[in-house]
C-alpha positions, -999 to +999 in steps of 0.1 A: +614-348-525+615-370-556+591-390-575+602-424-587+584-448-614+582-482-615+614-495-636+608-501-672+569-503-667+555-492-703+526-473-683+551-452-663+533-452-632+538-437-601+558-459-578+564-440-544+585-409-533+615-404-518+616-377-493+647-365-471+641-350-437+655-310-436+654-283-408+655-297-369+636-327-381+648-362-393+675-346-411+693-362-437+670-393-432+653-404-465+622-423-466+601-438-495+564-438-490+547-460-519+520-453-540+490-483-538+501-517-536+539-532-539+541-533-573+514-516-582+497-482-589+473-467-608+486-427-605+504-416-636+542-411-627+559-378-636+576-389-670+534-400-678+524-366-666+546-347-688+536-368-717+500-360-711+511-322-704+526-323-742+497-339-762+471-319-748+461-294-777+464-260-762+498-267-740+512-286-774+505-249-792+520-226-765+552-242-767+555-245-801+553-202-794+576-202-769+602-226-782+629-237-763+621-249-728+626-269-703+605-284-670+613-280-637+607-306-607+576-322-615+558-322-575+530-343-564+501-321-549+471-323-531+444-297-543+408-292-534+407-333-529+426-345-560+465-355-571+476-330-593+514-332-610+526-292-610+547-291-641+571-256-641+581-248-674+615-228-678+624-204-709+655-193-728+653-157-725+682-137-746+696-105-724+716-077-735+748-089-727+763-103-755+757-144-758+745-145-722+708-165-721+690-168-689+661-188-675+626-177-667+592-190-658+573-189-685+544-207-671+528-238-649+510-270-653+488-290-642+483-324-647+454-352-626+477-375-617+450-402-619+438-401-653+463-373-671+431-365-690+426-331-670+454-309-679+458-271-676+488-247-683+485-211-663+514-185-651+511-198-616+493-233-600+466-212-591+459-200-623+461-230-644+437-248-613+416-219-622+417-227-663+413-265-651+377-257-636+366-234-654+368-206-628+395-183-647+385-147-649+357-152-623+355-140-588+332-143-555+349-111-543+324-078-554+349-050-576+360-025-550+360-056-524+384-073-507+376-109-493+377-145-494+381-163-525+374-197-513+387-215-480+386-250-469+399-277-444+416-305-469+408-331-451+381-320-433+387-349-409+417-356-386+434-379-362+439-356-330+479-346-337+472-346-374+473-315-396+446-307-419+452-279-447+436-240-443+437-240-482+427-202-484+429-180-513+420-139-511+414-117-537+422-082-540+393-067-560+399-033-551+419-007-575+451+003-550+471-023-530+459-037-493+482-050-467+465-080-454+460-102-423+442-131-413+427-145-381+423-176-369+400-179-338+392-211-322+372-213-289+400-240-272+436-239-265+443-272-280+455-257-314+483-254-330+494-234-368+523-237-385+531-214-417+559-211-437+578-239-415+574-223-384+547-222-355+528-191-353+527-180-316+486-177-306+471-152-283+455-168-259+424-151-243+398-169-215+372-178-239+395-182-273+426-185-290+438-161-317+462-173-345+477-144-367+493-146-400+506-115-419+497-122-452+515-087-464+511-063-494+479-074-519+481-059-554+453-047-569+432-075-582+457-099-575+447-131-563+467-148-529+468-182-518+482-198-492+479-229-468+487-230-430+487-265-415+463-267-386+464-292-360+444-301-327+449-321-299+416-338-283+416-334-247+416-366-223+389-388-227+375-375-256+372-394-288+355-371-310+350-334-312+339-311-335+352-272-334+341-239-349+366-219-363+363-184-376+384-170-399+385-129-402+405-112-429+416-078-423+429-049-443+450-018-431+411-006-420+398-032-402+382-068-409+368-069-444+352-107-442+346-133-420+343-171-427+332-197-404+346-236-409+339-268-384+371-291-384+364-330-371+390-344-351+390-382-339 
């Protein structure tokens, strides 16, 4: 994927993005999807982003600490509604071997791609969306517990063959590591999940369907976020439906929470 500005436009604005098909799927075909009008846009593009990254007070002083760096692939995301630019920023570290410098990640930011005017900088995209909002350092998720941080259908709304986004993040608040799992049960066979590029096989019972993903080994108070794409298939004849889906997240003991979420599909 690559972002692409408008040529010599003094605002620097977004102009579409190239993506090449990879995998078992268009590949090697490249297609450019634009951003607003021909001609025009009003999202910042990435070399706007990075400006706005720069001048903002608090990023401007922790690179002046860290000295020389560099950015990574500025990506286009979507998060909790909103265009954000992540922004990876790379570090000359010194090793022991004599005149041999590496790379490392010293940290990640985040830039609204509508306005630049919201801009974080945190050691992962979760954490600098967490500084962005205010939520840093707070937690749903009681000490000792293990639960749901927040999770939510982006959009909430879909076209029947459509994805929408299980953006899900868990938090470890316990004091030793958990290996976690989480369910996805839907009362129809019309569903479909895919995670991490491939298509999580469902169990399928006579009243449900049971989608499992093996989230792994949780540190203690870490925080994990990930986002499965979810899609549904309306039956004949229907144009509309509405389903319940319950989401249960599990430790090595047993379920620890349980969320419920309706997802439209039209």
């Amino acid at each position: 994927m690559h972002n692409s500005e408008f040529r010599d436009a003094p605002g620097r604005n977004l102009a579409g993005i190239y993506v090449m098909g990879c995998g078992d799927k268009d590949f090697g075909v490249l297609r450019f999807y634009k951003a607003g009008e021909l001609g025009f846009s009003t999202l910042l593009g990435p070399s706007a982003a990075v400006q706005a990254f720069e001048t903002n007070d608090a990023v401007r002083t922790q690179l002046q600490l860290w000295g020389a760096h560099r950015y990574g692939n500025r990506l286009l995301y979507h998060l909790g509604g909103d265009l954000f630019f992540v922004v990876p920023v790379f570090l000359e570290v010194e090793t022991s071997v004599q005149n041999i410098v590496i790379e490392k990640l010293g940290g990640v930011g985040l830039v609204d791609a509508k306005t630049g005017e919201r801009v974080a900088l945190g050691s992962n995209v979760v954490e600098a969306y967490y500084e962005m909002f205010g939520l840093l350092n707070q937690t749903t998720v009681g000490t000792g517990e293990v639960g749901f941080e927040s999770v939510i259908f982006s959009p909430v709304t879909v076209e029947s063959g459509e994805h929408s986004s299980l953006v899900t993040l868990l938090r470890n608040n316990d004091n030793v590591s958990h290996d976690l799992t989480l369910e996805m049960v839907v009362n129809a066979g019309n569903f479909s999940v895919n995670w991490h590029g491939g298509n999580v096989v469902p169990v399928e019972n006579p009243t449900n369907t049971t989608f499992t993903l093996g989230i792994g080994t949780v540190g203690p108070g870490d925080l994990y976020g990930t986002s499965p794409l979810v899609t549904a298939h309306l039956p004949t004849g229907l144009v509309v439906a509405q389903y319940l889906i319950q989401l249960i997240l599990k430790t090595e003991e047993g379920a620890v929470d349980t969320v419920s979420l309706i997802l439209t599909v039209t």
